[in-house]
C-alpha positions as CSV (number, residue, x, y, z in Angstrom):
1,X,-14.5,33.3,2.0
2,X,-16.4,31.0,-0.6
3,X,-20.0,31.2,-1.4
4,X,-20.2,27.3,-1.9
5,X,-23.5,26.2,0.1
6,X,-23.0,22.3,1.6
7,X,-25.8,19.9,0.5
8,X,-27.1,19.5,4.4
9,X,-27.5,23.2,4.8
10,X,-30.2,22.8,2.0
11,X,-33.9,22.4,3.7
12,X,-35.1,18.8,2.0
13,X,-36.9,19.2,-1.3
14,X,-35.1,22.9,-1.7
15,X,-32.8,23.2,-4.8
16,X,-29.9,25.6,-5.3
17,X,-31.5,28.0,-8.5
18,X,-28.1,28.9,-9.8
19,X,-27.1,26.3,-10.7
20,X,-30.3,24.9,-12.7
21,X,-30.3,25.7,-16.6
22,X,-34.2,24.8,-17.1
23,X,-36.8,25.8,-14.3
24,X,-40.4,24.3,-14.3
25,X,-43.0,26.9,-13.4
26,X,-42.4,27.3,-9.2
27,X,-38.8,27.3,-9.7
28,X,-38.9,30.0,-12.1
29,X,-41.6,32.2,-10.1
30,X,-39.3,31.9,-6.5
31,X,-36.3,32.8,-8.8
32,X,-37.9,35.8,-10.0
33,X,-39.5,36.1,-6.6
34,X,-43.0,36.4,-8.1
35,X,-45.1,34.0,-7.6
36,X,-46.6,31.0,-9.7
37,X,-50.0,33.0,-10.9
38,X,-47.7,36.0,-11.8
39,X,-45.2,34.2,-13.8
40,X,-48.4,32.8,-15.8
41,X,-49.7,36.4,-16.7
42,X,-46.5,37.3,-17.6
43,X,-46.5,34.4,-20.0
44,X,-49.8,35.0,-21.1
45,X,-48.8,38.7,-22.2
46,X,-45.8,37.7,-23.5
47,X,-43.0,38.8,-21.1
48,X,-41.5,35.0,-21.6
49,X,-41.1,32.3,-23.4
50,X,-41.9,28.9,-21.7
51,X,-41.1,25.6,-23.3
52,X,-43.8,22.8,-22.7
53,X,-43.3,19.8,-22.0
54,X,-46.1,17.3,-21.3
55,X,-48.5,20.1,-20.2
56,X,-45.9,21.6,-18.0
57,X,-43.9,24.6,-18.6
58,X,-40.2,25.2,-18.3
59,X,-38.0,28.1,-18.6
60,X,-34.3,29.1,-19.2
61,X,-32.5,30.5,-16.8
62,X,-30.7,32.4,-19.6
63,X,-33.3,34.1,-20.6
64,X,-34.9,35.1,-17.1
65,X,-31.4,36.8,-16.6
66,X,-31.8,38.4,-19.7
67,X,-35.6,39.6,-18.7
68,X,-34.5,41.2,-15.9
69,X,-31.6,42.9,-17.1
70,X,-33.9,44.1,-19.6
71,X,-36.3,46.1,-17.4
């Protein structure tokens, strides 16, 4: 059995986070299942490193792994 999911089992507007290497900021939180306001504190307090981009911030999966690996 195969853990490939088909494009029209996806919900419209949902993406498929393992396969995304940068995450903006709601992408990250649902992948860490935290949400957005959490993943800002942690930020703040420097737990991780975002990357901005035009006033948004973006985050490597990479290094969420390795965050929660970490703890």
């Amino acid at each position: 059995m195969t853990n490939i999911i088909d494009a029209t089992e996806l919900e419209p507007g949902q993406v498929e986070l393992d396969r995304l290497t940068w995450m903006n900021c709601n992408e990250a939180a649902t992948y860490l299942r935290k949400s957005p306001n959490a993943l800002r504190i942690m930020v703040s307090r420097g737990y991780i490193r975002p990357r901005r981009l035009r006033r948004r911030l973006y985050f490597r999966k990479v290094e969420l792994d390795r965050m929660l690996e970490s703890n």
